[in-house]
C-alpha positions, 0 to 999 in steps of 0.5 A: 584670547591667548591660545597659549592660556586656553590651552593651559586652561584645557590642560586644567580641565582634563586634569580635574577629571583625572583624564589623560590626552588620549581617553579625553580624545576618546571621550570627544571624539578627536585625536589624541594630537588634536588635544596635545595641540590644543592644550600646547596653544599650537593652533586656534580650534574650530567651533565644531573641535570645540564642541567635540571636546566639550563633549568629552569634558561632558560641559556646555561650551558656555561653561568653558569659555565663562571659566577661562575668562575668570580665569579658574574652573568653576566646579560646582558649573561643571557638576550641573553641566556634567549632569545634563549629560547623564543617563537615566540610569546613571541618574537613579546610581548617583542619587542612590550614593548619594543617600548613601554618602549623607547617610554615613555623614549624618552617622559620623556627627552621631 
């Protein structure tokens, strides 16, 4: 594995979510360096600052290694990963919009 591509690919990452260095730092728990380094390819991360970020992206480690290796985000993986991680509250939010959003499609055909 380059370190140089992960970091790209970390760089992809965290801009789909529309995530900037330091609220991904945040979210993962690591500093804001941390995750410049990462995403330059200036060091190999550890499997503990691997999982940190993972957190962060609210994705199986699984996911991001499967990903890198085809070499593009596989969205709709990322979605069920980042649903794993909800709150039961957050659970009955999101199927509410979504009754909503399908509702409004369903009006636009009509």
């Amino acid at each position: 594995m380059s370190v140089k591509s992960f970091g790209r690919h970390i760089r992809s990452c965290r801009r789909a979510r529309g995530l900037t260095q330091e609220a991904l730092a945040d979210l993962s728990g690591l500093s804001p360096d941390t995750i410049r380094r990462l995403e330059h390819g200036s060091f190999s991360p550890s499997l503990d600052t691997l999982r940190k970020l993972c957190m962060g992206f609210d994705m199986l480690l699984s996911t991001l290694f499967e990903s890198f290796e085809l070499g593009e985000r596989d969205g709709p993986r990322e979605l069920v990963d980042a649903l794993a991680f909800i709150t039961p509250e957050e659970e009955q939010a999101l199927l509410q919009f979504i009754a909503v959003f399908r509702q409004r499609f369903q009006d636009d055909e009509n």
